[in-house]
PQR file of N, CA, C, O and H, with PARSE charges and radii, in Angstrom:
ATOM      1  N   UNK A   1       0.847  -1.182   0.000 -0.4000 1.5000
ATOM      2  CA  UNK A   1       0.000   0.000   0.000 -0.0000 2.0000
ATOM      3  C   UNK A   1       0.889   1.240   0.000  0.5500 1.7000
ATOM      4  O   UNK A   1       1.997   1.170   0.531 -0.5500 1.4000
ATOM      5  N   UNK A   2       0.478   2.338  -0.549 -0.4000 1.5000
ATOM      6  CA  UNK A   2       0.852   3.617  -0.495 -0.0000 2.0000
ATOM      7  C   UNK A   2       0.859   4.271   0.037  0.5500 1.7000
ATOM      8  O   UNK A   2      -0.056   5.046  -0.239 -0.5500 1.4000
ATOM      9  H   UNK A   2      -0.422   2.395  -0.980  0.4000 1.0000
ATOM     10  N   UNK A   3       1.528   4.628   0.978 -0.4000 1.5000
ATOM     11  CA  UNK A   3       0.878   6.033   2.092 -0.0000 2.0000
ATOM     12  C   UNK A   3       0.276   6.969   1.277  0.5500 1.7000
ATOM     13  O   UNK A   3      -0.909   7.264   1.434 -0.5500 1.4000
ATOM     14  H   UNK A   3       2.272   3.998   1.201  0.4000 1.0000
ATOM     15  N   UNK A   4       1.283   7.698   0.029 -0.4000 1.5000
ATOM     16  CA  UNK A   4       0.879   8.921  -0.504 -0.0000 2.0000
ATOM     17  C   UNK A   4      -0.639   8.997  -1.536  0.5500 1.7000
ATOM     18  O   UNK A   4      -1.033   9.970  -2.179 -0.5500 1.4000
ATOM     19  H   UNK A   4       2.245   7.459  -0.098  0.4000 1.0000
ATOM     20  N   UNK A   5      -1.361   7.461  -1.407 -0.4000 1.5000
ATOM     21  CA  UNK A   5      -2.185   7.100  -1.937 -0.0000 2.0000
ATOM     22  C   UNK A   5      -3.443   7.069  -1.253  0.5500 1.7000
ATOM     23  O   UNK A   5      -4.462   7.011  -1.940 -0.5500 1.4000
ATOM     24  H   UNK A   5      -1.041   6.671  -0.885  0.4000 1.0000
ATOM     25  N   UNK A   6      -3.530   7.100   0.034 -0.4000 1.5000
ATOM     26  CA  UNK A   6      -4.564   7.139   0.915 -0.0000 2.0000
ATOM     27  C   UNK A   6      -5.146   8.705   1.049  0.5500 1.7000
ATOM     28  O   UNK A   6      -4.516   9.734   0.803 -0.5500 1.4000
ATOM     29  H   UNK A   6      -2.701   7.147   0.592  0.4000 1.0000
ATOM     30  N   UNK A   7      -6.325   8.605   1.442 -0.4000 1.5000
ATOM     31  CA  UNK A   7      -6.836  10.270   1.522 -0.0000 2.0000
ATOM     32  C   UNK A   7      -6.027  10.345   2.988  0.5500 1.7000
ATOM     33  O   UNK A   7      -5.309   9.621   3.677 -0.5500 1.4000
ATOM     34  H   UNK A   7      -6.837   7.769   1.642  0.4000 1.0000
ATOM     35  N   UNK A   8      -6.700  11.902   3.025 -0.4000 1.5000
ATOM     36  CA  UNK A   8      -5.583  12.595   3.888 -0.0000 2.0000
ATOM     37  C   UNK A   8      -5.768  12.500   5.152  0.5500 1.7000
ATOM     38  O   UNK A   8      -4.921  12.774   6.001 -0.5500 1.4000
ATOM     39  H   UNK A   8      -7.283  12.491   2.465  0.4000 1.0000
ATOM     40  N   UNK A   9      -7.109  12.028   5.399 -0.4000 1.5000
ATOM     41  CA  UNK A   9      -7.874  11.967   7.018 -0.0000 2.0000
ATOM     42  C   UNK A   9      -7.248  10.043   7.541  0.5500 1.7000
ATOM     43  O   UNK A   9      -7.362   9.653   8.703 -0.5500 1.4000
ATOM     44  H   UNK A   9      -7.797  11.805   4.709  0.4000 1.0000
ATOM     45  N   UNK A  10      -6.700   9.228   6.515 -0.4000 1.5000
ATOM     46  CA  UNK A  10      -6.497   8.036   6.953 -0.0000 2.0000
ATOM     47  C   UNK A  10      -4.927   7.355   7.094  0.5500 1.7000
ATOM     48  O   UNK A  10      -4.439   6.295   7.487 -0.5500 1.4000
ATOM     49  H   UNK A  10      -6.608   9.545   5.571  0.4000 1.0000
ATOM     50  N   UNK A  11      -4.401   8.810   6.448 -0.4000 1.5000
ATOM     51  CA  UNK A  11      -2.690   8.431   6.945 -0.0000 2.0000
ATOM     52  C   UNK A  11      -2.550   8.516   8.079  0.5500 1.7000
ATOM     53  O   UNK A  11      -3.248   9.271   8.756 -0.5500 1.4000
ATOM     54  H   UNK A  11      -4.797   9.671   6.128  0.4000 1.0000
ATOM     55  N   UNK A  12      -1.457   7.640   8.660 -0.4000 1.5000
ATOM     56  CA  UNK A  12      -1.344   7.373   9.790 -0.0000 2.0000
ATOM     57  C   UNK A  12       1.013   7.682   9.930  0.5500 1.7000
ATOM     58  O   UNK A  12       1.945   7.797   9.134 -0.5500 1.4000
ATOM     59  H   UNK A  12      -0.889   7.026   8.111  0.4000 1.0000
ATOM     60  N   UNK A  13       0.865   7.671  11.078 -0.4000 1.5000
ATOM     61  CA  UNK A  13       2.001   8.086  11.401 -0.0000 2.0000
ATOM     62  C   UNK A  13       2.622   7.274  12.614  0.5500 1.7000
ATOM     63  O   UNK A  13       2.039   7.461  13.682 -0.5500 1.4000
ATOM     64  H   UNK A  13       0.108   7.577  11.725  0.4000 1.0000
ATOM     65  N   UNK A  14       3.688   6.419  12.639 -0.4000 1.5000
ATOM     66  CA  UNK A  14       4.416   5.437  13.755 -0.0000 2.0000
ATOM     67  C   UNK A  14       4.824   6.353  14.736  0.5500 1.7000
ATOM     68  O   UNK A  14       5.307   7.424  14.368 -0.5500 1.4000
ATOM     69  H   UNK A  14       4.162   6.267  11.772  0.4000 1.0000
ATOM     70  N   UNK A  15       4.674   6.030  16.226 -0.4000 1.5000
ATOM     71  CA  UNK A  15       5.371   6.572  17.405 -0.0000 2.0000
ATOM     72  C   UNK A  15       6.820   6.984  17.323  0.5500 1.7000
ATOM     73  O   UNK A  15       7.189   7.983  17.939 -0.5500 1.4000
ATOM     74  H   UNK A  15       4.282   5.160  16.524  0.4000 1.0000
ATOM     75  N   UNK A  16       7.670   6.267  16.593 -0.4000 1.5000
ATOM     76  CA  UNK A  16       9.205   6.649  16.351 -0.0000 2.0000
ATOM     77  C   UNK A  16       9.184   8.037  15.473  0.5500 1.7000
ATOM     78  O   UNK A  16       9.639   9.104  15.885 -0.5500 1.4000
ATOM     79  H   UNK A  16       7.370   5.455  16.093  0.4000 1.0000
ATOM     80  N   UNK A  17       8.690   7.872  14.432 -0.4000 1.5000
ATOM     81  CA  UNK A  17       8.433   8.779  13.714 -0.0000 2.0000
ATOM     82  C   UNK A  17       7.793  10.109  13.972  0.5500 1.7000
ATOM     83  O   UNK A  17       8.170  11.152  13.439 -0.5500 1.4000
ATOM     84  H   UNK A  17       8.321   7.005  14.097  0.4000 1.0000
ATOM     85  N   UNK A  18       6.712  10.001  14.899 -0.4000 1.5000
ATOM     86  CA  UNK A  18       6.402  11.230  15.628 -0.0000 2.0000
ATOM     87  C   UNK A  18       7.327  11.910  16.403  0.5500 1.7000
ATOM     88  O   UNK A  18       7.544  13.122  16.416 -0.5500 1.4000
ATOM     89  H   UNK A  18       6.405   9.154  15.333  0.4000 1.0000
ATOM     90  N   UNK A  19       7.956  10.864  17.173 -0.4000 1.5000
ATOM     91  CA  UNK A  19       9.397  11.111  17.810 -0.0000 2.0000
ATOM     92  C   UNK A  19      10.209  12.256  17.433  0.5500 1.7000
ATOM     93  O   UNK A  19      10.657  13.291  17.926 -0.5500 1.4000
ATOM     94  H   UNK A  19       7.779   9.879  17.163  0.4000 1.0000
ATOM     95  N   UNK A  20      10.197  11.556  16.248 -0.4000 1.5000
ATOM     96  CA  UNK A  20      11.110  12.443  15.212 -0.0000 2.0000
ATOM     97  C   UNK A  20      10.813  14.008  14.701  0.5500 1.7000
ATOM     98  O   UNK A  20      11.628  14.928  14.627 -0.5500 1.4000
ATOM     99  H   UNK A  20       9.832  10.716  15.848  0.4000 1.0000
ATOM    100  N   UNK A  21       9.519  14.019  14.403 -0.4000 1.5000
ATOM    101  CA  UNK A  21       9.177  15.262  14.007 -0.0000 2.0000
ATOM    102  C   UNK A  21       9.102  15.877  15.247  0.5500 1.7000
ATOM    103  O   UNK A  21       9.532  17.028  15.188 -0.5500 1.4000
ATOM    104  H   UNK A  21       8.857  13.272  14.463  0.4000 1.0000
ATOM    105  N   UNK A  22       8.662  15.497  16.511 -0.4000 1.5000
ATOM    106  CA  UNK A  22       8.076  16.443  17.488 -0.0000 2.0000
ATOM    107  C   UNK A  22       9.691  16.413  18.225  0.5500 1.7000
ATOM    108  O   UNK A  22       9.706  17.229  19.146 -0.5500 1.4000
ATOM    109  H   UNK A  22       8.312  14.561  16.559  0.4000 1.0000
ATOM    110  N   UNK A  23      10.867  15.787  18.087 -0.4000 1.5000
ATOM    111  CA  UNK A  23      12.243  16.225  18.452 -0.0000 2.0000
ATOM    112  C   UNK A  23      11.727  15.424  20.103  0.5500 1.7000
ATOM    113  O   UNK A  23      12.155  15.991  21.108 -0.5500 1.4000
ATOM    114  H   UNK A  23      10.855  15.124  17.339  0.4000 1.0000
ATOM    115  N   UNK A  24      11.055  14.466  20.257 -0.4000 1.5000
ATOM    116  CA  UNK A  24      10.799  14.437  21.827 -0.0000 2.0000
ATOM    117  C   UNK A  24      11.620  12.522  22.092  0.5500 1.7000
ATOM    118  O   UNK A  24      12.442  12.094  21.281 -0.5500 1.4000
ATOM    119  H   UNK A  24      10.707  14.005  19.440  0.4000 1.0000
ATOM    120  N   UNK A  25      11.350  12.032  22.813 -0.4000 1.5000
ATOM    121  CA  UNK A  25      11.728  10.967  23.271 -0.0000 2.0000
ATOM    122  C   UNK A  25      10.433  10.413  23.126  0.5500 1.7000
ATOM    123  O   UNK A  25       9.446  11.130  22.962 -0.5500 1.4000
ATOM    124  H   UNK A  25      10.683  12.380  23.471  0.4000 1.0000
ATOM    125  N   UNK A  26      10.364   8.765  23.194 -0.4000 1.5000
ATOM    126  CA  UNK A  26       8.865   8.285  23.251 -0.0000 2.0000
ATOM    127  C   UNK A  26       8.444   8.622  24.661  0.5500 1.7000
ATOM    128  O   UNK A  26       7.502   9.410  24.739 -0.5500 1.4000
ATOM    129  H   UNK A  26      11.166   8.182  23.328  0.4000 1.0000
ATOM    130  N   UNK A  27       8.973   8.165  25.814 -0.4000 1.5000
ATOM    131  CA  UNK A  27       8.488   9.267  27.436 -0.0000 2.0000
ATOM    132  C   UNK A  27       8.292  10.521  27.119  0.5500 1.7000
ATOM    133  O   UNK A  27       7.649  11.252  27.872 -0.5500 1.4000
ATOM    134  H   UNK A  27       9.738   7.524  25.751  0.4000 1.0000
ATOM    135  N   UNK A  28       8.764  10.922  26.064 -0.4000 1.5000
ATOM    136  CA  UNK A  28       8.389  12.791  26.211 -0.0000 2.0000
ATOM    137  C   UNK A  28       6.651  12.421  25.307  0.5500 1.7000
ATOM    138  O   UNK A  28       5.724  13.193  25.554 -0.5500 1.4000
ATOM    139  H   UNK A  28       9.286  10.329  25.452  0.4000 1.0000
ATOM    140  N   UNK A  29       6.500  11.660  24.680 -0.4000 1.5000
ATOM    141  CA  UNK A  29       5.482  11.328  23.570 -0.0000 2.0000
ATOM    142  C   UNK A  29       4.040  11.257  24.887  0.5500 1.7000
ATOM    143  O   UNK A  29       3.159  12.041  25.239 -0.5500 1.4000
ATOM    144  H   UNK A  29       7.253  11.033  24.480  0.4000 1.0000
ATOM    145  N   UNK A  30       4.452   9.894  25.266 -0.4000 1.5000
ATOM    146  CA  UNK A  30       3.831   9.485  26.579 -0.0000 2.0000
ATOM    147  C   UNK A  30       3.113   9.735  27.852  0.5500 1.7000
ATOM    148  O   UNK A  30       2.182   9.336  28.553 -0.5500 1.4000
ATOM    149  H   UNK A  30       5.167   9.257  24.980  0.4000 1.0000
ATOM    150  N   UNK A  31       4.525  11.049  27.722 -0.4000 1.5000
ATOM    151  CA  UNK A  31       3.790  12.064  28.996 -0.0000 2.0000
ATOM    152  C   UNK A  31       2.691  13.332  28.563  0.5500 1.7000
ATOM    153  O   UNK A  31       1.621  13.777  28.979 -0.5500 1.4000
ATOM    154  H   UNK A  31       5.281  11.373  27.153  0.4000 1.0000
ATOM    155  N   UNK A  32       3.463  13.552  27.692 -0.4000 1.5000
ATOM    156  CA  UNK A  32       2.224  14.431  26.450 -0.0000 2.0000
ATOM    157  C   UNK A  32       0.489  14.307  26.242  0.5500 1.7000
ATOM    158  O   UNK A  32      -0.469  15.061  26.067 -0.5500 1.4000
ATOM    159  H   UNK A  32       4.332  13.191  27.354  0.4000 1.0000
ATOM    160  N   UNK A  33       0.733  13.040  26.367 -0.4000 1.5000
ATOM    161  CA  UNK A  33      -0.715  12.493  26.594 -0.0000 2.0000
ATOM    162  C   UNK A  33      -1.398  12.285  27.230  0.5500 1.7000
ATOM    163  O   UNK A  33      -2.615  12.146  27.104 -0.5500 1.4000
ATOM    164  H   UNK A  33       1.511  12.428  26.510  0.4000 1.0000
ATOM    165  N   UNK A  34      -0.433  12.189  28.452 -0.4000 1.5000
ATOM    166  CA  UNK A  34      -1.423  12.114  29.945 -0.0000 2.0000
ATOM    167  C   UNK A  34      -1.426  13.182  30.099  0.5500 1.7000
ATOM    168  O   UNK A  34      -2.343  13.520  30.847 -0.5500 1.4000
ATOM    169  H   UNK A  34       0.556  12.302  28.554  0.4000 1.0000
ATOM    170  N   UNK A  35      -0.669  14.187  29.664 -0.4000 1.5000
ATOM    171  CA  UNK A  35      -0.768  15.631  30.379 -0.0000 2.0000
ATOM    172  C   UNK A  35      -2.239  16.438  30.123  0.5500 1.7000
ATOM    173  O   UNK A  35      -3.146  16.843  30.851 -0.5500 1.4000
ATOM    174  H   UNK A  35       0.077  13.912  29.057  0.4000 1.0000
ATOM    175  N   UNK A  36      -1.864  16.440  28.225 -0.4000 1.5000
ATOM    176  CA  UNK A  36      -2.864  17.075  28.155 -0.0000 2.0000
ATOM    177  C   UNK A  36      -4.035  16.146  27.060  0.5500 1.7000
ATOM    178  O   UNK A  36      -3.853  15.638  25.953 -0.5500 1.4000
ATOM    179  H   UNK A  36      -1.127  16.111  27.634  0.4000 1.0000
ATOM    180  N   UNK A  37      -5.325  16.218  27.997 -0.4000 1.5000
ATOM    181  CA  UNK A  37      -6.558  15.515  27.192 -0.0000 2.0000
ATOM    182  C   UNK A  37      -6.262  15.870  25.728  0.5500 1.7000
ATOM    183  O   UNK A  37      -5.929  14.902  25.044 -0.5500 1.4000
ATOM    184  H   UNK A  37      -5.473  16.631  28.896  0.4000 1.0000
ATOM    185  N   UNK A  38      -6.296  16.654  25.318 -0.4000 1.5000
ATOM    186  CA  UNK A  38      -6.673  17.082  23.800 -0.0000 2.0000
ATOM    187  C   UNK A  38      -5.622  16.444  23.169  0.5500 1.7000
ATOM    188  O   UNK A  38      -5.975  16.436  21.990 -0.5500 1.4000
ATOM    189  H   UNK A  38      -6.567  17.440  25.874  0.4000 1.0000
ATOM    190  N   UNK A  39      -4.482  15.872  23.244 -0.4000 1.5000
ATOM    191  CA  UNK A  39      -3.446  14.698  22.267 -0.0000 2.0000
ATOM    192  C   UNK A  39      -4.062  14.150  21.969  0.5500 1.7000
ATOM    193  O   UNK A  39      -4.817  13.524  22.712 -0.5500 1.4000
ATOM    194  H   UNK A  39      -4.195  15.878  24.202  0.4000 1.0000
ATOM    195  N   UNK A  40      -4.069  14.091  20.746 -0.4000 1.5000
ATOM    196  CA  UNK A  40      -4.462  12.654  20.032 -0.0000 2.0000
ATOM    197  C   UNK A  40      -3.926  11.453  20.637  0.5500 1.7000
ATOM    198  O   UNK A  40      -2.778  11.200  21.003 -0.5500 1.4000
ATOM    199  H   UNK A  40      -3.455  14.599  20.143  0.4000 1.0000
ATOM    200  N   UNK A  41      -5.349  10.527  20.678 -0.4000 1.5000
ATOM    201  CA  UNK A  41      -4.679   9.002  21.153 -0.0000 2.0000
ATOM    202  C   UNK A  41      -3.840   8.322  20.212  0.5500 1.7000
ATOM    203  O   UNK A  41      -3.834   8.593  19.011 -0.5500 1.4000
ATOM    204  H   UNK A  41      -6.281  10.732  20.381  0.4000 1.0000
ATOM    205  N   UNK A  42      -3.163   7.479  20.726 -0.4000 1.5000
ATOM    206  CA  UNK A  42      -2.679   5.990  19.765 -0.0000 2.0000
ATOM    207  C   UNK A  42      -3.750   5.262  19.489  0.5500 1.7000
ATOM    208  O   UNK A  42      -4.656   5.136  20.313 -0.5500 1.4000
ATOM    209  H   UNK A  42      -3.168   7.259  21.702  0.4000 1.0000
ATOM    210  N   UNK A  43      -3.782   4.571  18.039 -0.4000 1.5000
ATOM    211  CA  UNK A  43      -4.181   3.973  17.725 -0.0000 2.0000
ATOM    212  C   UNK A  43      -3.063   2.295  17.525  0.5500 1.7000
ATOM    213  O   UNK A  43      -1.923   2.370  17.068 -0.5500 1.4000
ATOM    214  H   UNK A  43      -3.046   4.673  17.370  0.4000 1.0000
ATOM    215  N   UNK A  44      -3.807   0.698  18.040 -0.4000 1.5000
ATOM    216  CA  UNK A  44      -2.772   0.171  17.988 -0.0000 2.0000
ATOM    217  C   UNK A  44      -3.426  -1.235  17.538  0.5500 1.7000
ATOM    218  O   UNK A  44      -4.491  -1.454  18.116 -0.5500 1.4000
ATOM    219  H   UNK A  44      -4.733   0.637  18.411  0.4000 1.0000
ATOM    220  N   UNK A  45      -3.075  -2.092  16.758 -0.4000 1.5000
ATOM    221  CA  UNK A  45      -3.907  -2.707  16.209 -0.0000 2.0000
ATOM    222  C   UNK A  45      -3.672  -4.396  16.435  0.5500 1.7000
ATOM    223  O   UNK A  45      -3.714  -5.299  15.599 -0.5500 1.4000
ATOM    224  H   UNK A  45      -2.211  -1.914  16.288  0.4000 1.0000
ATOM    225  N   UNK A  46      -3.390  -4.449  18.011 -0.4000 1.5000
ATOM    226  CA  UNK A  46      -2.820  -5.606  18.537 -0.0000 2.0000
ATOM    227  C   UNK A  46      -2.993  -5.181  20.156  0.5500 1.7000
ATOM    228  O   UNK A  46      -2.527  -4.172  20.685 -0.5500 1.4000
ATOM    229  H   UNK A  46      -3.356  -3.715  18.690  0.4000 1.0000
ATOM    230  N   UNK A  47      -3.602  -5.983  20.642 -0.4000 1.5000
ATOM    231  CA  UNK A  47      -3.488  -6.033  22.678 -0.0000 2.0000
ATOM    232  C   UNK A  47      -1.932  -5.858  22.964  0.5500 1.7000
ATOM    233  O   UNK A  47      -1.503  -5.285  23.966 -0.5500 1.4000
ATOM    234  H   UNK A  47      -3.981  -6.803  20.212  0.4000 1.0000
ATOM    235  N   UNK A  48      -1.249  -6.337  22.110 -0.4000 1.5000
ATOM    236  CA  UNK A  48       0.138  -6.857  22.960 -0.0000 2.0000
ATOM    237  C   UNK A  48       1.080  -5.798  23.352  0.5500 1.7000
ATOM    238  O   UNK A  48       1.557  -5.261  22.352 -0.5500 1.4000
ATOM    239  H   UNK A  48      -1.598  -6.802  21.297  0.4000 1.0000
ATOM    240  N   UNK A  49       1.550  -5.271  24.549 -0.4000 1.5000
ATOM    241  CA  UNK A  49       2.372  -4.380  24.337 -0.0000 2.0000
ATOM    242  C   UNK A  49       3.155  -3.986  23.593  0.5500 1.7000
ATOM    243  O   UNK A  49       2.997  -2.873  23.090 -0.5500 1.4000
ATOM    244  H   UNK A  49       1.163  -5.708  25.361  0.4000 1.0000
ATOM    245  N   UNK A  50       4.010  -4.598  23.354 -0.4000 1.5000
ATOM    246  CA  UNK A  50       4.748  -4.689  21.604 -0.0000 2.0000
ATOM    247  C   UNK A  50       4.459  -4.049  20.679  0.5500 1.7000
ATOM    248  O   UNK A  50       5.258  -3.346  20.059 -0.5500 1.4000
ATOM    249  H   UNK A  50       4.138  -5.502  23.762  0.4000 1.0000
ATOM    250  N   UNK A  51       3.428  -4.160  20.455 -0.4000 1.5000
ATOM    251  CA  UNK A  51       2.531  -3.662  18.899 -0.0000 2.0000
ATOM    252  C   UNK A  51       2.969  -2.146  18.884  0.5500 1.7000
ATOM    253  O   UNK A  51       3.205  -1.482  19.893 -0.5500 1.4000
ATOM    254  H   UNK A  51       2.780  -4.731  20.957  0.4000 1.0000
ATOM    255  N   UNK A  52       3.027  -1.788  17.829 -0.4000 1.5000
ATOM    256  CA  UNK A  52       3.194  -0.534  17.312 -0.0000 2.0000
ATOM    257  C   UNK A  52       1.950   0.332  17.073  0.5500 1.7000
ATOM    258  O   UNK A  52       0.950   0.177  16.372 -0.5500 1.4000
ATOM    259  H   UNK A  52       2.835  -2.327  17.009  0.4000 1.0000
ATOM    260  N   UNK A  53       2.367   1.299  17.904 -0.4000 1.5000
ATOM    261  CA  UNK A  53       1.048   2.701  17.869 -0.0000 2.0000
ATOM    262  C   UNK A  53       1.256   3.590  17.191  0.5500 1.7000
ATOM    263  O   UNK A  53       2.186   4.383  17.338 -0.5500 1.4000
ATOM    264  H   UNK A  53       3.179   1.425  18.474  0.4000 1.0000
ATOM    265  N   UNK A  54       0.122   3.621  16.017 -0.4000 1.5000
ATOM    266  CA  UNK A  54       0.256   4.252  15.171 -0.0000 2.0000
ATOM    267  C   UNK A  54      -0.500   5.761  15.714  0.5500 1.7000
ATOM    268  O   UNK A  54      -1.320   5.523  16.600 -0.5500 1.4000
ATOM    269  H   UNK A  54      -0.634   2.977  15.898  0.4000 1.0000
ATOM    270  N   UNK A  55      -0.390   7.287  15.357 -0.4000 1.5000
ATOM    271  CA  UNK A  55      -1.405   8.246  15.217 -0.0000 2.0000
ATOM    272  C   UNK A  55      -1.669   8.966  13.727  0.5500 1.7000
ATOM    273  O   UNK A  55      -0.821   9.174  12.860 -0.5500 1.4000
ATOM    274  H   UNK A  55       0.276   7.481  14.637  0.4000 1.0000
ATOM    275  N   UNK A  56      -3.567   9.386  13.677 -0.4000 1.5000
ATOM    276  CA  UNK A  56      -3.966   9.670  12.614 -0.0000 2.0000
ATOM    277  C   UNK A  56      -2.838  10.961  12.296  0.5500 1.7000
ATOM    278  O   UNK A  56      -2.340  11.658  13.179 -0.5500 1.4000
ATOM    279  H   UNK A  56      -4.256   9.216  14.382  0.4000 1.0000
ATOM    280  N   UNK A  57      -2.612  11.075  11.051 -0.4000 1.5000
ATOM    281  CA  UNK A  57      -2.060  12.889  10.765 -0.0000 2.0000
ATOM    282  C   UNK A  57      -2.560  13.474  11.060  0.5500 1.7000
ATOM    283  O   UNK A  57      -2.143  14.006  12.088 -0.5500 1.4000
ATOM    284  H   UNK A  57      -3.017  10.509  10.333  0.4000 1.0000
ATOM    285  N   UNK A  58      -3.950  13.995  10.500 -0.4000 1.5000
ATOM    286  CA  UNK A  58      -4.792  15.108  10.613 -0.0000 2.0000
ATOM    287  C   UNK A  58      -5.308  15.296  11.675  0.5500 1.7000
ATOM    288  O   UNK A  58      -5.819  16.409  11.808 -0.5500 1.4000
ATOM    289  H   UNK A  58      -4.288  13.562   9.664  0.4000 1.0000
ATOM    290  N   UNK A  59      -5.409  14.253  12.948 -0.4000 1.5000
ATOM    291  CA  UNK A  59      -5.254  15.097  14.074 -0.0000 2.0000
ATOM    292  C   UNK A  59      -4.160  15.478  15.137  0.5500 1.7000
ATOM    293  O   UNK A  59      -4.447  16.156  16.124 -0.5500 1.4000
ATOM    294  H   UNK A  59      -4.994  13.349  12.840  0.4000 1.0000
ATOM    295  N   UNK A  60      -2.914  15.017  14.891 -0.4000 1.5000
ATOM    296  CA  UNK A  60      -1.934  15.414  15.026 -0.0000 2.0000
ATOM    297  C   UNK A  60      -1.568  16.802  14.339  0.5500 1.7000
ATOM    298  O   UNK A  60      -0.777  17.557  14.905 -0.5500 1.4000
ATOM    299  H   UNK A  60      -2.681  14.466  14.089  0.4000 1.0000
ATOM    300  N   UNK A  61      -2.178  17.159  13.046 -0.4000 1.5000
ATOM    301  CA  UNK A  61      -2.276  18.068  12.602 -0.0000 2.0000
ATOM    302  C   UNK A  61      -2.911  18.866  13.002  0.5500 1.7000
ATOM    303  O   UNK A  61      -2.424  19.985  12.844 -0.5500 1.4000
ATOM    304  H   UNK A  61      -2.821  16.546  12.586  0.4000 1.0000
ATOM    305  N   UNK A  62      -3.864  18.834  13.495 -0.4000 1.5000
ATOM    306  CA  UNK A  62      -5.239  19.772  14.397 -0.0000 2.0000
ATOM    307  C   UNK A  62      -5.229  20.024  15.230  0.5500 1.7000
ATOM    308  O   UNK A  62      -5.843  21.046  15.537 -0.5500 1.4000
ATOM    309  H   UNK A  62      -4.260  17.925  13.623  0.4000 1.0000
ATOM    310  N   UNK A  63      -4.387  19.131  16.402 -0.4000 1.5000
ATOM    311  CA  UNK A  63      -3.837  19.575  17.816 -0.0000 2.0000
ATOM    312  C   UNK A  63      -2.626  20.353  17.563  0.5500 1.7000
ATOM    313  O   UNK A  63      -2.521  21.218  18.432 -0.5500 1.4000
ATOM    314  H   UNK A  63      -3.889  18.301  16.153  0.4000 1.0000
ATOM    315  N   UNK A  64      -1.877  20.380  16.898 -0.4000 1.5000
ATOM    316  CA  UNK A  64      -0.608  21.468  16.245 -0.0000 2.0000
ATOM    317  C   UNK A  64      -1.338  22.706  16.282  0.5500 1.7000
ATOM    318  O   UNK A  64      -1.091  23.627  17.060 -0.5500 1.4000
ATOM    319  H   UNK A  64      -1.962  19.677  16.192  0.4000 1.0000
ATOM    320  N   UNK A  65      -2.344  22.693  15.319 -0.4000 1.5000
ATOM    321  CA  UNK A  65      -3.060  24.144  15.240 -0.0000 2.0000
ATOM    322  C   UNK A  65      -3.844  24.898  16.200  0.5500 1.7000
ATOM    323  O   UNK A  65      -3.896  26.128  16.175 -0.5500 1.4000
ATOM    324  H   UNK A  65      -2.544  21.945  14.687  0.4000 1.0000
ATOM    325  N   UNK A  66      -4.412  24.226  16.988 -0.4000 1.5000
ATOM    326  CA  UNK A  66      -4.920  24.243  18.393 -0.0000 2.0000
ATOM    327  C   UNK A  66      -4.029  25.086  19.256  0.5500 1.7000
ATOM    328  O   UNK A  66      -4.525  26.109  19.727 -0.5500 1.4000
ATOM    329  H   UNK A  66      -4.369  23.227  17.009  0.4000 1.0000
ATOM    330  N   UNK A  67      -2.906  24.822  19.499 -0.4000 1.5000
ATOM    331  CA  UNK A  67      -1.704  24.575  19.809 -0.0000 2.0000
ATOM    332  C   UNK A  67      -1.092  26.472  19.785  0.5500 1.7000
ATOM    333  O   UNK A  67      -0.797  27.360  20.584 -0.5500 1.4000
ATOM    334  H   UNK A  67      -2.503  23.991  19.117  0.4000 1.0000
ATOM    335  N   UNK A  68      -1.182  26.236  18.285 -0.4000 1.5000
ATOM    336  CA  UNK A  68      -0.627  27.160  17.966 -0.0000 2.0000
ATOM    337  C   UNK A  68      -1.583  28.375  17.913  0.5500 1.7000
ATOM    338  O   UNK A  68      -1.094  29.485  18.127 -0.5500 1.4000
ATOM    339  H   UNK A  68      -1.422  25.514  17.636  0.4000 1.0000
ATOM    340  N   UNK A  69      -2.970  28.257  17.632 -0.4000 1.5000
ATOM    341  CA  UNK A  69      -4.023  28.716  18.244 -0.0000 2.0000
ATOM    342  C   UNK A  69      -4.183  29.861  19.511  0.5500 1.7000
ATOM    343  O   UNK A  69      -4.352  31.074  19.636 -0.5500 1.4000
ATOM    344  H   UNK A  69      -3.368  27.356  17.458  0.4000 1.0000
ATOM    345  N   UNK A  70      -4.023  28.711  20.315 -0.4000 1.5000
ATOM    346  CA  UNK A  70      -3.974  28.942  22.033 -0.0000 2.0000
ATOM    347  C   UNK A  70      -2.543  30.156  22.235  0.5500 1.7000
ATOM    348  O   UNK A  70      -2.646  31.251  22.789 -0.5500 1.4000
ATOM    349  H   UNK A  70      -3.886  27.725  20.214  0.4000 1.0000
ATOM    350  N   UNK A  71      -1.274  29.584  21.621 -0.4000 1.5000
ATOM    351  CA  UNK A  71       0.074  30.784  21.657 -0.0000 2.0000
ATOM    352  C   UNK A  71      -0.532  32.253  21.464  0.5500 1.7000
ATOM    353  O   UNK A  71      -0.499  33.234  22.207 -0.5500 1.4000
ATOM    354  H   UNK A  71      -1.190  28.695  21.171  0.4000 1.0000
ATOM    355  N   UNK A  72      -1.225  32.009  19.916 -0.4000 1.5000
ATOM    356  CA  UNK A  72      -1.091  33.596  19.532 -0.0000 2.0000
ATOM    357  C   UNK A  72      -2.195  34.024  20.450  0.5500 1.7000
ATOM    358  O   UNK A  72      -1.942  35.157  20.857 -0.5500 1.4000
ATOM    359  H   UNK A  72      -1.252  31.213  19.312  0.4000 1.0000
ATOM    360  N   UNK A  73      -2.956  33.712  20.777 -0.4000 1.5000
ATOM    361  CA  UNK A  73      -3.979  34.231  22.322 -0.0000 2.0000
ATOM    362  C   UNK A  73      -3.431  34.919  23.298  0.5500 1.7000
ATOM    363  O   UNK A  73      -3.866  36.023  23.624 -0.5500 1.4000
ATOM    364  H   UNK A  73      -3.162  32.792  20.446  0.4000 1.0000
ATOM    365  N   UNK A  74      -2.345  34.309  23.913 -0.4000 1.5000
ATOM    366  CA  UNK A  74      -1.781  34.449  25.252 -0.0000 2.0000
ATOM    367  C   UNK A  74      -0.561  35.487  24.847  0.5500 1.7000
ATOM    368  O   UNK A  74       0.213  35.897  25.712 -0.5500 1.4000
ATOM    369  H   UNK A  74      -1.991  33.412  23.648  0.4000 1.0000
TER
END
């Protein structure tokens, strides 16, 4: 399958990889989420700890804007 082939609301993005863009550690990922409600959850497509958690883009994208939202406010 294609990532760049899927519409835009169903790409999905790996925890390492978020890692990466957001410059954080997966504990920095982790704590992010408990901190604040409005993170997007993981999505993970296996019980097992192991399994890899994926998140949607576009709301990773939407909590960015939120985000950035809330800055120019304050």
């Amino acid at each position: 399958m294609n990532i760049e082939s899927l519409p835009e609301d169903q790409r999905l993005v790996t925890k390492p990889n978020l890692c990466r863009a957001f410059d954080m550690t997966r504990s920095g990922i982790d704590k992010l989420g408990k901190s604040d409600p409005t993170f997007p959850k993981p999505i993970k497509f296996s019980d097992s700890r192991q399994a890899q958690c994926y998140f949607v883009v576009d709301e990773i994208t939407a909590w960015l804007e939120a985000q950035k939202a809330k800055r120019e406010v304050a």
